[in-house]
N, C-alpha and C positions, 0 to 999 in steps of 0.2 A: 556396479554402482552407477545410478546415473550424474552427470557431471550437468554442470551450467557454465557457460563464458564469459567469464568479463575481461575484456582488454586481452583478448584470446589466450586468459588463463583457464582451466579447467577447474571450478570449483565444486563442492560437495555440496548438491542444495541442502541436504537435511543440516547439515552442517550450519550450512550459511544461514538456515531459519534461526536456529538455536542463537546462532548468535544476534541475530537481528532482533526475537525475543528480548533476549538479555539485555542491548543496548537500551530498549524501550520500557523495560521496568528498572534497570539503576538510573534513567534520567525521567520518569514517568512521564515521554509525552512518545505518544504514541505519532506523533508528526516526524519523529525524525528519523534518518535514513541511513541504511549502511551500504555501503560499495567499498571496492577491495580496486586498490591504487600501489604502486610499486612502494610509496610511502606510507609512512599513518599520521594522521592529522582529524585535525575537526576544522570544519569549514561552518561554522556560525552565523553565514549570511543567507546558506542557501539549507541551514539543517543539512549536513549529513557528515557523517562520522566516516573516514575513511581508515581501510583495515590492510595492513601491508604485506605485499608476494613474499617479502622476506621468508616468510614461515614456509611457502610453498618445498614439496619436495623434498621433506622432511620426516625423519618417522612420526606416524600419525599422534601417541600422546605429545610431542615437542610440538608438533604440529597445531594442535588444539589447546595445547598451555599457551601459547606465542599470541596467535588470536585473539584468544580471552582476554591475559595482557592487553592487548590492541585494545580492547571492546573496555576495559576496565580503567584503562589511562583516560580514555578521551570520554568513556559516561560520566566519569566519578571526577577525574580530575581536570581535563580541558572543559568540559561543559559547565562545570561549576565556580573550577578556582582560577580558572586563567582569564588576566585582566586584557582583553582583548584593544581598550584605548592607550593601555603599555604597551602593546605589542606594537600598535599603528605608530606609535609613536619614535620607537625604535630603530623597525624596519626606515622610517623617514632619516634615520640618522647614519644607519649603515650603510643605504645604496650610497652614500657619496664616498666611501674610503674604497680603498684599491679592493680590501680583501670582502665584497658582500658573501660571498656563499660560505666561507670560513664563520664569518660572523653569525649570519642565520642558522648554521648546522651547531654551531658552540651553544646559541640560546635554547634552539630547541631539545640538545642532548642537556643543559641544565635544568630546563624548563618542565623536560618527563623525569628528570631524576627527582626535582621538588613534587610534582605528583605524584611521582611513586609512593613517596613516603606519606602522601596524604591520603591514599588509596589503603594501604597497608593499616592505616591507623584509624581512620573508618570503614572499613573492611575487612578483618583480621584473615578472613576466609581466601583472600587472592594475596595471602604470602606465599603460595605452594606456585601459582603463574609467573608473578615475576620472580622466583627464585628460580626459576626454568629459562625467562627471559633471558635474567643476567649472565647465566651460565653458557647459553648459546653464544648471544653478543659478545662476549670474552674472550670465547674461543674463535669466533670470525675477526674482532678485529685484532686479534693476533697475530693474526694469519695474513689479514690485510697489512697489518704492519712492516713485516718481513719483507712481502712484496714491491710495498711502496719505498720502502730503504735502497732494495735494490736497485728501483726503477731512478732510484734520487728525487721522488716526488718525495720533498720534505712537508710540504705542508698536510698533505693528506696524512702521510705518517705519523706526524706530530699529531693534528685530532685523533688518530688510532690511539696513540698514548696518551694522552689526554682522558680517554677515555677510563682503558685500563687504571688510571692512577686514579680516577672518578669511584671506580668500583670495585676495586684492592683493598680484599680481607685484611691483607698485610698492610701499614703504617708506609714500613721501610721498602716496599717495591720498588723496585727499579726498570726503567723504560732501556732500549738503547743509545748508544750516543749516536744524535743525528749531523749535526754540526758545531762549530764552535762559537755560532751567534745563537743557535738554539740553546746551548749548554749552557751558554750565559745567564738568559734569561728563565731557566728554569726552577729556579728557588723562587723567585716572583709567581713563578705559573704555579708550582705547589701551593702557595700561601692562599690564591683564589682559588683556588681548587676547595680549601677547607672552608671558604665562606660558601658553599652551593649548599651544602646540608645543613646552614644556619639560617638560606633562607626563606621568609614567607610567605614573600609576596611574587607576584610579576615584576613588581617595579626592583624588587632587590637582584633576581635574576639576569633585570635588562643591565643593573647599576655595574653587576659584575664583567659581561660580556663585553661592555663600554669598556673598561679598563683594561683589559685584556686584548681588547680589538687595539687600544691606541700602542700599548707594547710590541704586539706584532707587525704593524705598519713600521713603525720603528726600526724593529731587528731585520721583517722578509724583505726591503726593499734594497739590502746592500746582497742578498742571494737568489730568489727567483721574480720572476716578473709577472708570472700566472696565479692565479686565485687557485682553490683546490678544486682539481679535474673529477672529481670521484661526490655523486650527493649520497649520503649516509642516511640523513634526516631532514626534511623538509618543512620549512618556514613558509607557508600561504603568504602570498601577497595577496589579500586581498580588500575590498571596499568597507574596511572595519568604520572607515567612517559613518556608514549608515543604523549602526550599531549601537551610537550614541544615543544622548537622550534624546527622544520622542519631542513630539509638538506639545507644546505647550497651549493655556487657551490664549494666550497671547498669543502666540505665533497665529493663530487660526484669525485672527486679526486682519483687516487689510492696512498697513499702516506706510508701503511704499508709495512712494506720489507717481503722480501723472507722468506719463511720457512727455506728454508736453505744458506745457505752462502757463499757454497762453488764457485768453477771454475771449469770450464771441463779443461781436462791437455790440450788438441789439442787445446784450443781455440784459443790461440795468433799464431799457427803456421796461420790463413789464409787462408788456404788451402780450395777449394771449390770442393765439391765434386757433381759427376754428376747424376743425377737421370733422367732416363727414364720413370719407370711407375708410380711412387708414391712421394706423395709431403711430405715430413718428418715435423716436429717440434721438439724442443726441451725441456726435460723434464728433469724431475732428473735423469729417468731412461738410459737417451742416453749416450751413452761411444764416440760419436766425435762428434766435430762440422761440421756446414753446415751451408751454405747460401740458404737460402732454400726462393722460389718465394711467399710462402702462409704465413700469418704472423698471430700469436693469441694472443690474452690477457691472458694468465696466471695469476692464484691464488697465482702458486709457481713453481717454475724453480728456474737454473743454470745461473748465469751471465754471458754476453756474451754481443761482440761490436756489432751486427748482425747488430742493425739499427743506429749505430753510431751516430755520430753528423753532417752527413750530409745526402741529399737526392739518396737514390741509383740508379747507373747508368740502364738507358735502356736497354734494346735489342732486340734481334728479338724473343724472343721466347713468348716475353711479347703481340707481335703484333699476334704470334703465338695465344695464349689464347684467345684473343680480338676478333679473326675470330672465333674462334670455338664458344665463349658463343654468338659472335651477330649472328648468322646460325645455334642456337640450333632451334629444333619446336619440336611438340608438338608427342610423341611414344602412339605406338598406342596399346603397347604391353601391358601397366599400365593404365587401363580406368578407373580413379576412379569420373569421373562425379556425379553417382547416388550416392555416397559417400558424394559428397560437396552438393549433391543435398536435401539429408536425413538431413544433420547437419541445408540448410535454411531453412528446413520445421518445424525442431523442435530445435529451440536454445533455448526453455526454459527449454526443458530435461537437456544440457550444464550445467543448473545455471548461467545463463549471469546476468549481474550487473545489464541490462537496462531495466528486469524484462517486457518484451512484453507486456504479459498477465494479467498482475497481480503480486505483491510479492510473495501473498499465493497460485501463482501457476509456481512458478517456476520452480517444477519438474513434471510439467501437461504438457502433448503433444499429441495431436490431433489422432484420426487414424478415416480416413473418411470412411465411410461405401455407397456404392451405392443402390439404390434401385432395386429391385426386378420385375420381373412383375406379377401383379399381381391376387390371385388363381380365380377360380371361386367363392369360398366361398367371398372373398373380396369382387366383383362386386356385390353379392349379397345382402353384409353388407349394401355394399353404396351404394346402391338404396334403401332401406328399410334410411338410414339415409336422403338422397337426398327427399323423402315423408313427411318426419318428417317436415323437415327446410323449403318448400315451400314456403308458407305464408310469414315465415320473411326473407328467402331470398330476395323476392321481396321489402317489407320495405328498406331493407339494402342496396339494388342495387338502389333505389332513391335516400337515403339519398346519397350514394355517388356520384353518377351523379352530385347532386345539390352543396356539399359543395368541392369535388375536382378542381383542378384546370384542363383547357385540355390545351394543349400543343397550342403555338401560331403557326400561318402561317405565313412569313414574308408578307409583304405587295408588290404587284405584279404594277410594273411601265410602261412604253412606251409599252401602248396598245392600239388598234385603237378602243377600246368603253369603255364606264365608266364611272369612272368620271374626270372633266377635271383637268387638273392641272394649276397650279397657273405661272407656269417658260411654256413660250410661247414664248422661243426665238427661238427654232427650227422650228418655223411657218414658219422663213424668212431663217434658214438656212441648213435644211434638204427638201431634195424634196419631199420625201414619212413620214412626222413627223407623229411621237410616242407621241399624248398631251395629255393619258388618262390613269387612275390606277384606281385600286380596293383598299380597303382597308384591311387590314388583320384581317382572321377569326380565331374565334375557331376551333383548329380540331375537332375532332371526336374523337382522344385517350387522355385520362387524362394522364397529366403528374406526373406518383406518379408509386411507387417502395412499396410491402409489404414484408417482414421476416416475418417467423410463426416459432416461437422456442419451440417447447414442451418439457417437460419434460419426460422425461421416466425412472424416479427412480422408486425403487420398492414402497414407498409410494404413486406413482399414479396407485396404483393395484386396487383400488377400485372405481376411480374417470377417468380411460380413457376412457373410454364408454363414457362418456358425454365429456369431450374433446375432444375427435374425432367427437360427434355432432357438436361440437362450431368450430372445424375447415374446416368440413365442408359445413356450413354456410358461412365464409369466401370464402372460395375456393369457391363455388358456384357464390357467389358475385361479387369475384372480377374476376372471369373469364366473367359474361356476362356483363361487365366493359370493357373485354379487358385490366384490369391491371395489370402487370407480377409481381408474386409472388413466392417465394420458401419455401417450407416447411420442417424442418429437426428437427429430435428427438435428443437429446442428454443426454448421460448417463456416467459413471466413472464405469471400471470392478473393482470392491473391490476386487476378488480373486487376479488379479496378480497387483496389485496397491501396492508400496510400501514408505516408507520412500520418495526417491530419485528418483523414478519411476511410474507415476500414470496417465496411459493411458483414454485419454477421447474418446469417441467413439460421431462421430457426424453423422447421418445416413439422409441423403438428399433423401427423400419419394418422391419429386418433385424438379425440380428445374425451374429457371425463364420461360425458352423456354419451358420447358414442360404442365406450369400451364394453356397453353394458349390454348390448343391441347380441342378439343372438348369432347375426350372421357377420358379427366384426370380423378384422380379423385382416383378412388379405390386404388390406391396406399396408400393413409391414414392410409390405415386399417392395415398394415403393422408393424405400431406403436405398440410396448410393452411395458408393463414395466420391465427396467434388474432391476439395481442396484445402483449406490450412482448417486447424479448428483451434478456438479460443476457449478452453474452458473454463475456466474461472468464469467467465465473462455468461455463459450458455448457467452454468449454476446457480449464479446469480438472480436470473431470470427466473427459471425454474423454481427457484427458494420463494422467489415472490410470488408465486403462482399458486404454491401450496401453501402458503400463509393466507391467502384468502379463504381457505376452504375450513369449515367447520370441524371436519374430522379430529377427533383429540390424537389420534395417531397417523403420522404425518413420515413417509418415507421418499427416498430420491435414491433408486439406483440407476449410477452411470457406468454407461456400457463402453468402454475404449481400447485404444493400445497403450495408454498411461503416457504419451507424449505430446502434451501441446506444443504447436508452431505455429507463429501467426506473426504477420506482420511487427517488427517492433519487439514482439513477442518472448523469444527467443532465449533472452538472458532470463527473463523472471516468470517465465509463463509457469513454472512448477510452485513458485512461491505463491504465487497470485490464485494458481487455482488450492494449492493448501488454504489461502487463506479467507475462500470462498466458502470451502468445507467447513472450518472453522465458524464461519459467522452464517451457516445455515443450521449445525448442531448446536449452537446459543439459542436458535430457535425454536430448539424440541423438533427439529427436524433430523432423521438418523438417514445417513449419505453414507450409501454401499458403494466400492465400486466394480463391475463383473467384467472381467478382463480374461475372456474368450479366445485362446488361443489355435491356430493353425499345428501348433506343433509344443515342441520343449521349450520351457519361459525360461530365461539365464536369467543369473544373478544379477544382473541390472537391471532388468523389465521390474523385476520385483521390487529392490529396492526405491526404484524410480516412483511405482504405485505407491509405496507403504509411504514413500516422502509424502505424499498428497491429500492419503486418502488413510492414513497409521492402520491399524488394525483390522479394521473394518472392508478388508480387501479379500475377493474370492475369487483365485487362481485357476482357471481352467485350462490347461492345455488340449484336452481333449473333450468333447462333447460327452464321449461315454464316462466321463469321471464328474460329470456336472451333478450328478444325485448325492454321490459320494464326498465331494467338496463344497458343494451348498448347504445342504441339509444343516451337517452342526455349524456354522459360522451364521446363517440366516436365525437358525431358529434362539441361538443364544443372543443375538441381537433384537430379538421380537420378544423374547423374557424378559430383557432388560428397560424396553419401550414400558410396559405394562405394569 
């Protein structure tokens, strides 16, 4: 299985997709985000839903019940029902008592109990998760309990029981005895314990936790001096102020005064003073007044009637301006075209919000590469490969014959032979009538469009040799088809790839008009392996390439090792390029991917592809098994296009 890392955990991407699904259809925006943090939380300032290690290292159903829980508490019930200007207000009240972290882990462990229960009752369907949840949690802070008694960390042990008496089947449970100031005060602690499941709000939540924090200041300062050393559940601090309500049209207002206060002396004199070349404004810095034709919003200036209480009068020099700006065109001396032209090529270098490409390729930008012609050694390659593929070239060139579509002929009317037609009113009212048609044929060209994307990271150093077989084949194929296809390598230069900067290299070996040329073909050979490869980012492209093309059957096979790396990369490059696939199959686009191998594929190669690329994945370990493993998985794919 392949794994992903966050926070150098090893996560299950197929896994991690599912749930990231999920978060985004129980809170329907497709804006927000999941990452996996030692705690679980919703962070609401910046969208993202955080999912907790807890679960890690667990048998896998606990495993993915515990998660879900996670994904279910903070869609359903922190993103919805938690009063986030209760919380700010809260935490404003807690950091000043001795005990903040007791305090924060008590609301939070209140705060998902209250959501539980809101989840469960608009959800019937995630009573089976959190009855998994509780049952872990139980059993760990049991166990935590024990230890912390030992250790004499009372405070930690006491929220371990706390706990337990939170979520005891039983009424009468009993915790251990911790001390004799803790024993004191624990009929008080029972009693708030039975207002958490009465309440409804945030603010009843925070009401409880207050009461309880001022008890234990009370009782812990005659027995430890430390807060609790151990975080359980995590309370965000964060900027909930900006979470409040929005601008108003008021607020959009300018209704602060001036920095300064004063008056220019000259003001009231009136006096207009006359400007030839340059259009003035008034600031602090100016020593007279002026009526001046150009008007600005200022921060801060000097008072002044300029725009008075009524509309100012006309003139001619206003008609003057009005000719000049409508008779400006365009100089020829400032040509910054290829400037604007550069910025539409690559808005995602920019950082634009509307994320083109992809999020996690924001600061990826394309630099196209043209092909070469190519050496004698090449021609040579590809004839020695062209020998090889014979046999199953020909296989491959029926099968597609048989299951493509070919392009219709319209149907051909007012002809003097054929067959007759049914409407025989021009019998009586044309002299020389037209009462005969053909019906419409198949052409001769298949209507279908192929992309060949390979890979040319350096992890295809061992494995292009045979991908250049398997594209060959294609090419082969689909040229005595007469099917136009393009072929393009795609790589990421690691050396000047930065942060903010991370140039992808797309290298077009063929392209549609060329693939069709009799003598194509050795250009393949061209293909190397550099350096990282982004694919999501390379699909993307590709998807928009074949969206231009007419063809009603529109395919993309990617040729790889099933592992993107790339700068940056690294945590989500497998989500990104799943989610690449995904939003080029919305487009009646069908994305193979032929994953050519050197040898025996182990169980993680596999599963790594099928995260990316589900079903539609054709395993070759050997070249000689490529007839035998393409054929049915190609050809049920080309039934289903049609």
């Amino acid at each position: 299985m392949r794994f992903i890392k966050f926070n150098d955990k090893n996560v299950d991407s197929f896994l991690y997709m599912e749930l990231a699904d999920l978060t985004k259809t129980l809170t329907k925006n497709d804006e927000i985000e999941v990452e996996y943090r030692v705690s679980s939380y919703y962070d609401p300032v910046h969208g993202i839903i955080y999912l907790s290690h807890f679960w890690d290292n667990r048998p896998e159903e606990d495993k993915v019940y515990g998660l879900k829980s996670d994904v279910f508490l903070r869609s359903i019930g922190s993103y919805k029902h938690s009063n986030f200007k209760e919380i700010n207000a809260y935490l404003k009240k807690i950091n000043k008592t001795s005990v903040p972290s007791l305090a924060k882990q008590l609301f939070m462990l209140f705060e998902d109990i209250r959501l539980e229960e809101v989840c469960k009752r608009e959800r019937p369907g995630t009573k089976k998760a959190f009855a998994v949840r509780r049952q872990l949690y139980r059993k760990y802070f049991a166990t935590q309990m024990s230890a912390n008694l030992t250790k004499s960390v009372y405070t930690d042990a006491l929220f371990n029981g706390i706990y337990l008496l939170l979520t005891a089947e039983n009424p009468f449970e009993e915790i251990p005895s911790m001390s004799e100031s803790i024993n004191l005060a624990m009929p008080f602690i029972r009693r708030q314990l039975t207002n958490v499941y009465e309440a409804k709000t945030t603010k009843d939540v925070s009401r409880i936790c207050l009461e309880l924090v001022d008890v234990f200041v009370d009782v812990f300062d005659d027995i430890i001096e430390k807060d609790m050393l151990n975080t359980y559940f995590f309370l965000a601090e964060l900027q909930y102020d900006q979470l409040e309500e929005g601008l108003t049209f008021e607020d959009l207002k300018r209704k602060d005064s001036l920095v300064n206060d004063d008056i220019l002396e000259h003001e009231k004199d009136g006096d207009e003073d006359i400007h030839e070349e340059k259009m003035e404004m008034w600031h602090r810095e100016t020593s007279e007044a002026t009526q001046s034709f150009l008007q600005f919003d200022m921060d801060q200036g000097s008072k002044t009637d300029m725009l008075g209480d009524g509309v100012r009068e006309g003139d001619d020099g206003d008609q003057a301006m009005g000719m000049v700006q409508g008779s400006s065109q365009k100089t020829s001396r400032n040509d910054y075209s290829q400037i604007e032209a550069m910025e539409q090529t690559h808005p995602e270098k920019d950082g634009e919000a509307d994320y083109e490409y992809g999020k996690e390729n924001k600061h990826a930008y394309a630099v196209f590469v043209d092909s070469k012609l190519p050496s004698d050694d090449h021609v040579v390659q590809y004839d020695e490969n062209k020998k090889i593929i014979a046999s199953y070239q020909k296989k491959l060139k029926q099968m597609i014959e048989k299951t493509l579509e070919h392009k219709k002929t319209l149907p051909r009317s007012e002809l003097h032979f054929g067959r007759l037609n049914k409407k025989l009113l021009k019998l009586w009212t044309d002299d020389n009538p037209r009462l005969f048609y053909k019906k419409d044929e198949d052409s001769a060209q298949i209507d279908a469009v192929f992309s060949l994307l390979v890979d040319c990271s350096a992890s295809m150093y061992d494995k292009m040799d045979e991908t250049k077989l398997g594209i060959t084949l294609f090419h082969e194929a689909l040229k005595s088809v007469m099917v136009p296809h393009q072929i393009v390598g795609f790589w990421e230069d690691t050396n000047d790839a930065t942060e903010t900067s991370q140039p992808n290299y797309l290298q077009t070996v063929m392209d549609f008009q060329a693939s069709l040329k009799r003598k194509s073909g050795p250009e393949i050979m061209q293909l190397e392996p550099e350096e990282d490869n982004r694919d999501g980012f390379a699909i993307r492209h590709m998807t928009r390439r074949l969206l231009q093309r007419s063809e009603q059957q529109k395919f993309l096979l990617v040729f790889s090792d099933g592992e993107p790396a790339a700068m940056g990369y690294e945590q989500n490059g497998i989500v990104d390029t799943h989610e690449a696939v995904l939003e080029a199959r919305k487009h009646g686009i069908e994305v193979i991917n032929v994953f050519l191998s050197n040898g025996e594929i182990d169980e993680g190669q596999k599963k790594t592809i099928q995260n990316m690329y589900g079903k539609y994945s054709i395993l070759v370990p050997n070249i000689e098994e490529l007839p035998d493993v393409l054929f049915p998985l190609l050809k049920k794919l080309l039934h289903k296009s049609i």
